[in-house]
Steps between C-alpha positions, in 0.01 A plus 500: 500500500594804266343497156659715248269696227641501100410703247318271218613380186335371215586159601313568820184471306530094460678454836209700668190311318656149603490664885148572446451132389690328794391740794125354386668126474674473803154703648199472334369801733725733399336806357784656250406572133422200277693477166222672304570824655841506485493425154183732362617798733853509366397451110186583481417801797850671473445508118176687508625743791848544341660404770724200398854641499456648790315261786844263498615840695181454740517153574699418864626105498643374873753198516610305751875444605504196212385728213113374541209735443317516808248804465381725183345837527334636147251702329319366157622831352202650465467874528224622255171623663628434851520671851726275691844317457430102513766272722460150492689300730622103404607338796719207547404219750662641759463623817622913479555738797305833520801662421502347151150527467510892552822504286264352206205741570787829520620379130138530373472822652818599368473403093146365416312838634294630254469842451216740321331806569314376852852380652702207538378201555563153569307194491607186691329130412529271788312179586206515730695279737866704476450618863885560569489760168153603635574578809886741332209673274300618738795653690615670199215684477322278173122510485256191396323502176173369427582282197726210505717306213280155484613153381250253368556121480349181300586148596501306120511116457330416167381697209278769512211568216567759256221608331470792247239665337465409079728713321775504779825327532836477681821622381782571652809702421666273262181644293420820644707803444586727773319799317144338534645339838578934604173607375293244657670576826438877480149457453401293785726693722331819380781689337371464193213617444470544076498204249873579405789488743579844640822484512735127474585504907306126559701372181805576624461418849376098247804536360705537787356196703598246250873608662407419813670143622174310611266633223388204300264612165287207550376570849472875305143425442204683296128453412471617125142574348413447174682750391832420665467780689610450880202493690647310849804438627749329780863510564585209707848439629644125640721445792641153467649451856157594663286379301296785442349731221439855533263687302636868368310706325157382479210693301202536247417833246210637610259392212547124579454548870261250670582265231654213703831579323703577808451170635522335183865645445596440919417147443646433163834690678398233841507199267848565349717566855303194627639265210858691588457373818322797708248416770452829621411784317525887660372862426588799629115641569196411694248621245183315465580418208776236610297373767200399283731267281647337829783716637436566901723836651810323730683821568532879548772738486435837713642814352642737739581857428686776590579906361841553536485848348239802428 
């Protein structure tokens, strides 16, 4: 069967998360990108890279002969500080030849390259058990990295305990502006560094999400000290069809580190999907950190690479 490849559209972006959400439905083993990612890269990661208006150019969408999307093949847009083009493939439950396969791999070669002063590079994410795209890889000459893309899982059925040190509470963004949301953010991801913002990159990236289709401001959710300064926080997105929540981002400032507020702000963010109906919850880490509060690894993506160019 011939698949034709269209350019995409801003319409795409709906018609491309609801793919995401039935591939999983129809096959709960299907690896593609939850709806977190899609969401948080396109507001949030192409805001702080600058790279908005110009990933729709990037992104390659393949239909079948009744107009259905039946693979995706995207970066998150992000460019800043890295050596190597990202391609991210989103694959339809379907059974595709080789040829297709290698037709998929040639159009990340061909427009999500990245290139910088050590070459031109591309990176390729594929699951651990991919060995049809695997095997195409290896003949085109890609090379096996060491680290892997993880995916951590929680099973929830009841309420979980949230418990917060005295002077602490919950907000979320109903409350909490996207200026204390940006500098919170930029501290316990280590770009800033001073007690002022250095620049207001994180609060526009806050701004931004709130346009993105599946953000809800009360699963937007903060730990606020006495203060009300944002101490903690978790981004936690809801698909309804599978029944899942997805945590994105997740972290603490430095100063209130080993506090028990990351947990405290998972679960509070835990006990809201569950009363929208979630019994899953997923993050896109294996960190200790996750699996100490009750999250166990279930996945890997490899990461395969290749120089195109000196």
């Amino acid at each position: 069967m011939a698949y034709m490849r269209k350019a995409y559209r801003d319409e795409d972006f709906i018609r491309i998360r609801d793919f995401l959400k039935y591939t999983l439905y129809e096959n709960p083993s299907r690896k593609n990108w939850l709806i977190d990612r899609w969401n948080f890269g396109r507001y949030f990661s192409q805001t702080m890279h600058g790279t908005f208006d110009t990933w729709p150019e990037t992104v390659g969408i393949w239909e079948d002969e009744n107009n259905e999307i039946i693979a995706v093949v995207n970066s998150e847009g992000e460019v800043i500080n890295r050596k190597a083009g990202s391609a991210f493939f989103q694959l339809g439950n379907r059974d595709f030849t080789d040829d297709f396969l290698s037709e998929l791999i040639d159009y990340a070669e061909s427009r999500l390259a990245l290139t910088t002063e050590e070459g031109t590079y591309v990176n390729v994410f594929v699951d651990e058990d991919a060995f049809s795209i695997r095997k195409l890889l290896k003949e085109k000459d890609y090379t096996l990295l060491e680290w892997k893309d993880p995916m951590s899982c929680m099973d929830i059925s009841g309420c979980l305990k949230v418990e917060l040190p005295e002077g602490f509470r919950i907000a979320d963004a109903n409350e909490v502006s996207d200026c204390q949301k940006g500098f919170a953010h930029g501290r316990a991801f280590g770009y800033y560094i001073n007690d002022a913002p250095d620049d207001d990159a994180a609060e526009r990236c806050f701004q931004a999400l709130r346009n993105a289709p599946d953000y809800l401001p009360e699963l937007d959710l903060s730990i606020l000290d006495r203060n009300g300064e944002v101490a903690s926080f978790a981004g936690v997105w809801y698909d309804d069809l599978n029944r899942i929540g997805i945590l994105e981002p997740v972290g603490t400032i430095p100063k209130y580190r080993r506090m028990g507020l990351g947990k405290a702000v998972v679960y509070e963010g835990i006990n809201r999907v569950l009363k929208m109906g979630a019994n899953r919850i997923f993050v896109g880490s294996d960190q200790q950190f996750y699996i100490s509060i009750g999250f166990r690894a279930i996945y890997y993506k490899q990461i395969w690479q290749k120089k195109l160019r000196d």
